[in-house]
N, C-alpha and C positions, 0 to 999 in steps of 0.2 A: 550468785546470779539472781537478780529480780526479778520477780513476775512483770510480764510486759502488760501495760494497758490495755483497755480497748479500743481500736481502732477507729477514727470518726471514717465514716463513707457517707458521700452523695447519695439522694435517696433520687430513686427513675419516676417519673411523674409519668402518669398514664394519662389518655381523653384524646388526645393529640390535637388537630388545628382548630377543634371547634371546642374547646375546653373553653369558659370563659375568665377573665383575671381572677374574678373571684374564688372561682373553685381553682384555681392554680396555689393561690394563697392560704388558701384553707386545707392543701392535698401537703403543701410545702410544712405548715405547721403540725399539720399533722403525723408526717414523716420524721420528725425531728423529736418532735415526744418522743417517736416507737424506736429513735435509733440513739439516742441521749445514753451516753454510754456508761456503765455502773464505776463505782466509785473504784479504783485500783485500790488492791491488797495494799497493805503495809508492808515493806521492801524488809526482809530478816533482818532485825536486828539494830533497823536506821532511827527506831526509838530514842535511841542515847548516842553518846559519844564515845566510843570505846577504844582509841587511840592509844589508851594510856595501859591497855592489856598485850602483852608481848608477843609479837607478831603483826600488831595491827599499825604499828607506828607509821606514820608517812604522810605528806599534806593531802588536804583535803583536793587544793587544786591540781589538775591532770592536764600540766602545757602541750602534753603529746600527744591528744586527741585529736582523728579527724576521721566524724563519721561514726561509722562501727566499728571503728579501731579505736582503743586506747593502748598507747606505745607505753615503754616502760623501759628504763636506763638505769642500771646498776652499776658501779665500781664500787669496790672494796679492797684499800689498799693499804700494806701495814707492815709494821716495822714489830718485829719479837725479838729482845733479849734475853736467853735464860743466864742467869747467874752462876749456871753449872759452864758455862763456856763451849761446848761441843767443838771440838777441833775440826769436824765433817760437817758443822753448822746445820746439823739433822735433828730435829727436836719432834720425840715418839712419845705417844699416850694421847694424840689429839687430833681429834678430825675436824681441825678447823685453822692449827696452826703449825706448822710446819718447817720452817727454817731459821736460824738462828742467827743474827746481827744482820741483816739484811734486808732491805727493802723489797718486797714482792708482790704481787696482785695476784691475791686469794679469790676473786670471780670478778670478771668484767660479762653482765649478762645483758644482752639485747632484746626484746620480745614486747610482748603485751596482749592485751585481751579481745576479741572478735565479739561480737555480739549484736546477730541481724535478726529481726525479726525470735524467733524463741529456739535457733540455732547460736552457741554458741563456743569459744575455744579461747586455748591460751599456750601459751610459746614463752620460754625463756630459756636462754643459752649460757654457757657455761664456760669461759673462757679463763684460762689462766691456771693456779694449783688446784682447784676443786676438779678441775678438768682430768687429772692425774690422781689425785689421791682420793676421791669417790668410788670410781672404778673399783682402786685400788682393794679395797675393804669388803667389793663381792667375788664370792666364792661359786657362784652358782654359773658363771661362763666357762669354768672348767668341766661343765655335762656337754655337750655335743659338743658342733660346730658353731661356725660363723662369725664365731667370736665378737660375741655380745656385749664386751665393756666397750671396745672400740666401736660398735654401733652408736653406744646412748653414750658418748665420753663427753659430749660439748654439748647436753641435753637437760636440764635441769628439773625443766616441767614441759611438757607436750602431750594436750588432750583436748578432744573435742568431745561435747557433750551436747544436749535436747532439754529442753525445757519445758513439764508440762504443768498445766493451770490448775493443780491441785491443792486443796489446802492453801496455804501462801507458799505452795511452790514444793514441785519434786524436779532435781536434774538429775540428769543419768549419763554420765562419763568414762570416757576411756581411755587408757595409756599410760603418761607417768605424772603422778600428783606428789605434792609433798605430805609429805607425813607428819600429824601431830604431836606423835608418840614422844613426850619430853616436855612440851609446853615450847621452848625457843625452837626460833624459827631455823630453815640451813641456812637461810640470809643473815647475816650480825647486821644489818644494819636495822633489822626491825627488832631488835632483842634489846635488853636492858645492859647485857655484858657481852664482851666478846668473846669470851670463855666460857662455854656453860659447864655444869659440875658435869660428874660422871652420868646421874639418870639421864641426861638428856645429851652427853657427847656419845653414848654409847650406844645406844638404840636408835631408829631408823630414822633415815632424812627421807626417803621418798619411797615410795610405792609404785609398781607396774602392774595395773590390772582395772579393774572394772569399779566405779561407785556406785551409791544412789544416794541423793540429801534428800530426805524431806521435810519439809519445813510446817508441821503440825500450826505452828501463831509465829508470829514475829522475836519473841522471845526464847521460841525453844526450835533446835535440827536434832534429826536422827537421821545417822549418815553407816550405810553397808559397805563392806570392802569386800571383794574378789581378788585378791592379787597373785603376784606367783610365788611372792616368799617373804621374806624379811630382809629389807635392803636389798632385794633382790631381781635382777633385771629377766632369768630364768629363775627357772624350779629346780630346787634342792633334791627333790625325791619328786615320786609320785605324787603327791596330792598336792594342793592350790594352798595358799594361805586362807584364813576369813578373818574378817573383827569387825567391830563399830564403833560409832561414837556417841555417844550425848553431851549436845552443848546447850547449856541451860542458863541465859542471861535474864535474871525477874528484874531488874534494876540496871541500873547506868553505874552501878557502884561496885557491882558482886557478875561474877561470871566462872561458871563451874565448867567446866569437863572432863568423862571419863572414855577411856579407849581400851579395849577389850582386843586381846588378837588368838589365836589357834593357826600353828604350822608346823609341818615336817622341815626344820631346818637345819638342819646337818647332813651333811651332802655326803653320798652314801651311808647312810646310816637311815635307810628309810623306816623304823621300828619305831623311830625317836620320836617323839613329841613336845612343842615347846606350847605354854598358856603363857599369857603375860596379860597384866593388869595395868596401867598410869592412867593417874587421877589427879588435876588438877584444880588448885583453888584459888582465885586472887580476887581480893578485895582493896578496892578504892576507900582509903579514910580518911581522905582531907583534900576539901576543891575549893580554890579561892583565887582564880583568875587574874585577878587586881593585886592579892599580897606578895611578897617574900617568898614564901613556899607555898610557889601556885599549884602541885595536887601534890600527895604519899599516897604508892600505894605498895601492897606484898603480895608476894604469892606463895605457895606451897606448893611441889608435888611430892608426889609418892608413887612409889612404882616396885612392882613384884609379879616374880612369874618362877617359872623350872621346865627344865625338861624331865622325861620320863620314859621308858622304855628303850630297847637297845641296849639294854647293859647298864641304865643309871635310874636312879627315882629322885622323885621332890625332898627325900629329905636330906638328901648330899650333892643333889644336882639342883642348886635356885639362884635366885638372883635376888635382892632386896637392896632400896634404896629409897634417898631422897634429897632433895635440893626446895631450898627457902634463899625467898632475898628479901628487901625492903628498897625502892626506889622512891626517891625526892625529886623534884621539879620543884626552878626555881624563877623568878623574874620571869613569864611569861612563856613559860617553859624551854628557853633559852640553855639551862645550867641543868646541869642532871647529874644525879650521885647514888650510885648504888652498891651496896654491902650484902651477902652472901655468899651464899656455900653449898656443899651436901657431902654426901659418903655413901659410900655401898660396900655387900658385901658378897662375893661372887666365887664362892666354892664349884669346882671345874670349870671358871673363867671361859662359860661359854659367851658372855657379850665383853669378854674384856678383849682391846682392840690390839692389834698384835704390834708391835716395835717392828719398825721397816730395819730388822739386822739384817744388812748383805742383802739388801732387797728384798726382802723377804714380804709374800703378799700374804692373802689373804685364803689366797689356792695353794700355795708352795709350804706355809709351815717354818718355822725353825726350831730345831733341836734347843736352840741357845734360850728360847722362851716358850715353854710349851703350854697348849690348850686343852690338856688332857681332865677327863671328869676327874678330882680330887688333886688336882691343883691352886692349892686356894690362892682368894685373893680380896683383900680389905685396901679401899682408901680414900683419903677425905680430901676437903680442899677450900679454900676460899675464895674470893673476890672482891675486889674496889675498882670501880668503875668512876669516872668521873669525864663527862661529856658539855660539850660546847657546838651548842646547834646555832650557831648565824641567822640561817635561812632556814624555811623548811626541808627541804630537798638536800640536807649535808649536816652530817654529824664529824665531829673530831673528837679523836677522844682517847684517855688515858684510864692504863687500866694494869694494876698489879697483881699476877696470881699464887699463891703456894698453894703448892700440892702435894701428898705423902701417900705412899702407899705402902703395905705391909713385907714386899720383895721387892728386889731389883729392879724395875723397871722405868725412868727416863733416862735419858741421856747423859750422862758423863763425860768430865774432859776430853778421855779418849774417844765416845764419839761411838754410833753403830755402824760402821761402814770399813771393810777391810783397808789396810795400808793398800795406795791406787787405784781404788774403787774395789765394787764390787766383782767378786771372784765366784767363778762356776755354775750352778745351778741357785736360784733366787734361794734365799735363807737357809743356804747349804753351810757346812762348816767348814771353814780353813784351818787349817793345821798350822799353827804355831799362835794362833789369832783368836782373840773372845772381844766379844761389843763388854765398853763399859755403861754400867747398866746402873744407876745409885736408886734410891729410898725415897727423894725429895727432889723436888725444883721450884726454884723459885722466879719468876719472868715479870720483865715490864713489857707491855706492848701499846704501841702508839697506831693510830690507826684513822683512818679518811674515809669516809663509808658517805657515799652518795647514790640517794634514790631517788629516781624522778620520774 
């Protein structure tokens, strides 16, 4: 959000009928000195060009303006083969992809930005598999009533927030925002891959709670969170989540940020305590607009956290990882090719994301894969990305992933889903029946990603 200008206003002319032209011209000039309105702040960040940082991808022009609305149109639509075959076409380890030889729409979202005078908001909706399988991944609408996934299930972001004229700017927001936590965005169509590794498939896409940004210069925010948990639409236990961020752009070239979080999240288990740290770094090494490879650039993150207490401590209950890429643009940034990876390593598989066996969510548990402190878990992965942008507003793009981890867990021939669907109670066991579960997957996916 900007700082809004100053406002020009007509200045009231005093003297009334016997005023003469003169002093009307001289009262007029003079009103216009004392109302001559000071120079607006520098808008965060509008110093450089920063497109080329993940997340920020998308044209510059905004056809869906009118007024103090700016609209905004997403689909996201895509084709995943894994090479493991899935006989259920159910493909687990991935909050992002989902089904196997099939054409589907992972988010068709509708919404956009409000912003009247130093009131403003923003709306986008969630239609299609994110609608299902987001939900799917919180644990915390199994505390009371009302049933909170189906509240926010076609909700992606919805918050209105206040703008005041501090510094180059403080807002203060409420309700549900996306989270940075990862560096990629929960939209693929502003990210570099459609796969992110594990630091950033496994930790949070959105936030429900309270912010504040401040924006100390143009170059640097310091932004507070209040939320109620981690991917969480209620609270876990008693206490609220907190964290922040610092994002620090000195250059058009270099753009740092770090994200700090503190929460009770293990639902029952209010003793528990989780710290989590990611930190990300990407730097631009080559802009030449007119050549062959018109920019490179890389990024790094890293990320580490534990829980504690409850029965478990940091040095058998943590989490560590990281993900690196290197992105090319080419012919006028047209062509784009990107290579990466990461690994982590997650002894009691608290953020490891559970395999939908027999429906199995994120509330219910299975036997068949468990979450338990001193369940370990180690696994790496890679990426090639390779993308054809026509227009601004549409990406296509091809993209192959391997993946390994150190137990059983993607999908196999046999598939996680009992013979006829699923049977009894979600990620309950069937007797005579086991999901097959392998070591390794390997996927191509093809994919339509339009933002406008």
């Amino acid at each position: 959000m900007t700082p809004h200008p100053s406002l020009w206003r007509h200045p009231l002319l005093a003297g009334g009928f016997r005023a003469t032209a003169v002093f009307a011209i001289l009262a007029l000039t003079s009103a216009a000195r004392a109302e001559t309105p000071t120079e607006a702040k520098p808008a965060p960040f509008a110093f450089a060009d920063f497109s080329w940082v993940p997340g920020n991808a998308g044209a510059s022009e905004k056809p869906l303006s009118f007024g103090p609305f700016t609209g905004e149109f997403r689909v996201d639509t895509a084709y995943h083969s894994s090479f493991n075959n899935p006989q259920d076409n159910t493909i687990s380890g991935s909050s992002e992809v989902f089904r196997h030889g099939e054409v589907q729409v992972t988010q068709l979202g509708i919404g956009g930005d409000f912003s009247y005078e130093n009131v403003h908001g923003r709306l986008m909706t969630q239609f299609g598999m994110y609608s299902q399988t987001t939900p799917r991944n919180d644990a915390s609408p199994a505390r009371g009533q009302w049933r909170l996934d189906d509240a926010y299930r076609y909700i992606s972001e919805a918050y209105g927030g206040y703008h005041f004229d501090v510094l180059n700017g403080l807002n203060i927001q409420a309700g549900i925002f996306m989270s940075y936590v990862g560096l990629w965005s929960y939209y693929n169509a502003d990210n570099w891959t459609y796969q992110p590794s594990y630091v950033s498939s496994n930790t949070p896409w959105f936030f429900n709670g309270v912010r504040a940004q401040l924006f100390p210069s143009d170059k640097l925010k310091l932004e507070l969170w209040l939320v109620n948990g981690w991917q969480a639409y209620g609270r876990f236990n008693d206490a609220p989540g907190v964290g922040f961020q610092v994002m620090w752009r000195p250059t058009g070239w270099l753009s740092f940020h770090g994200n700090q979080y503190y929460g009770t999240d293990t639902l029952g288990v209010p003793d528990r305590r989780r710290i989590h740290t990611d930190d990300s770094l990407m730097v631009k090494y080559h802009d030449n607009p007119d050549g062959l490879l018109s920019k490179a650039a890389a990024s790094l993150t890293v990320d580490a956290g534990c829980e504690f207490g409850g029965g478990v401590n940091c040095s058998d209950q943590y989490f560590l990882g990281f993900m690196a890429y290197n992105r090319l643009w080419f012919a006028r940034d047209t062509l784009g090719l990107t290579v990466g990876g990461g690994a982590i390593t997650n002894p009691g598989r608290y953020l490891v994301l559970l395999p939908p066996i027999n429906g199995a969510t994120a509330i219910s548990g299975t036997p068949y894969f468990t979450l338990n402190p001193g369940d370990r878990f180690q696994a790496w992965d890679m990426q090639v990305a390779a993308d054809y942008t026509p227009a601004p507003f549409v990406t296509f793009r091809a993209e192959f992933n391997h993946r390994v981890a150190s137990v059983p867990y993607f999908s196999g021939r046999g598939g996680v889903t009992p013979p006829g669907g699923n049977q009894g109670a979600p990620g309950s066991v069937v007797e005579g029946w086991s999901p097959d579960l392998v070591k390794s997957e390997d996927r191509l996916t093809l994919a339509l990603l339009l933002k406008m």
